[in-house]
N, C-alpha and C positions, 0 to 999 in steps of 0.2 A: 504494500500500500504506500502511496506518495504520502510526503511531509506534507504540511499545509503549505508550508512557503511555495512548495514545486507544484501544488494545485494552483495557487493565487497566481504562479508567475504560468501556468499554462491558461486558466481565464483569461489572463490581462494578455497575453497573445492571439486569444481566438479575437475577443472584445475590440484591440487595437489593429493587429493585422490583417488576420481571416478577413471581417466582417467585410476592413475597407479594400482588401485585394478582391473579394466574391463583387463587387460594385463596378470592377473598374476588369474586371473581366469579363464581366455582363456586358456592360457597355462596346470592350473588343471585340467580342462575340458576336454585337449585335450590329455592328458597326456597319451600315451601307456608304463609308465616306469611300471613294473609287480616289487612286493613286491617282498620278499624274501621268497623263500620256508622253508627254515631251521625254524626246531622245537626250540621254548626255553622253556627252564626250569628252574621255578623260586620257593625258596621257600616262597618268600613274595607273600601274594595276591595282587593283581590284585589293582585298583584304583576302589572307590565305583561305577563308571558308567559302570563295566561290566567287561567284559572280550570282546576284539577285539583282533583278526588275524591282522596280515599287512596286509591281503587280502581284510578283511571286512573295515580297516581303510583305503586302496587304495580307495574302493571304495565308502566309504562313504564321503570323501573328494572330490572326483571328482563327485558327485552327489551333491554334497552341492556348491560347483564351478560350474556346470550345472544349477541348479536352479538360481544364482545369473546372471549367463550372462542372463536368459533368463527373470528374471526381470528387468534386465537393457533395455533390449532390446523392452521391454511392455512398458518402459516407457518411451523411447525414440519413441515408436510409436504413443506416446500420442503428440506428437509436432505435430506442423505444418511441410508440408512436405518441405517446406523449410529449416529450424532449422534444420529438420534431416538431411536433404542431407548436410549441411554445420557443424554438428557435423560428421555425417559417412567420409566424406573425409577428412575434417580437423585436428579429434581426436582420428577415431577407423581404420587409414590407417598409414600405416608410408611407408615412403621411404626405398630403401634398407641399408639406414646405420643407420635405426633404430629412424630416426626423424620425425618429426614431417612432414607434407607435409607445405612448405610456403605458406604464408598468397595469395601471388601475383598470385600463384597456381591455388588456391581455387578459388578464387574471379573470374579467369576470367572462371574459368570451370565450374562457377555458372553463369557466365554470367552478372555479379553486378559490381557497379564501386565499385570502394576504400570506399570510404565513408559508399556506405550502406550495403554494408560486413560488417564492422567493426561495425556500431550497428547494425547490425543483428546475429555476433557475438555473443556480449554482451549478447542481450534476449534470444538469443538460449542456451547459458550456464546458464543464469538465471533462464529458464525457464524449463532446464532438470533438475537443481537444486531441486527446487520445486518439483516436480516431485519424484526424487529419496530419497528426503530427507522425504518422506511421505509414502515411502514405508518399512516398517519391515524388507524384506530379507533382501536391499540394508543396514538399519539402523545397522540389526543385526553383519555384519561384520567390526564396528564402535566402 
């Protein structure tokens, strides 16, 4: 069983990292911005890993942001279907001015009092923790 300290410091990574790299891989993911057509011309080579298009770098980044949501997603399936439903509304919903949805929210749309929202909270972020912290895709963007 982890110390408290090694839980507190895997929450405050899902809460600070996860939450804001799942936003911004959504977003790559969901990305319809098209490169730029224009040719360039260079007389340096290339960087030793090849030669990429903006076209092929478009899409290799948003296939590389595809795969990570949908390991997020595999591992958040791995919870209890509680933990998910109270990570899915709580952490991968925002309200329309971009926040967070409240705590008082949640809790009663979970149908849970005060109290055991709040440690059910806790294990569900601990326990997505775990979870993502033992997966490669999620690691390698770390």
């Amino acid at each position: 069983m982890a110390n408290r300290e090694d839980k507190e410091e895997l929450i405050k990574w899902v809460l600070d990292k996860c939450f804001q790299k799942y936003f911004e891989m959504a977003l790559q993911a969901n990305a319809s911005h098209l490169p730029s057509m224009t040719s360039r011309w260079s007389d340096t080579p290339g960087d030793s890993g090849g030669f990429h298009s903006s076209t092929e770098s478009a899409a290799i980044k948003r296939a590389s942001a595809t795969e990570w949501i949908e390991a997020f997603h595999s591992n958040l399936e791995c919870l209890p279907e509680l933990h998910r439903k109270l990570i899915q509304i709580k952490y991968l919903s925002k309200s329309s001015d971009g926040k967070y949805l409240n705590d008082d929210f949640v809790y009663a749309e979970l149908s849970l009092s005060r109290s055991v929202y709040y440690r059910l909270k806790k294990d569900a972020l601990y326990w997505l923790g775990l979870q993502l912290a033992d997966d490669s895709i999620i690691r390698s963007e770390y």
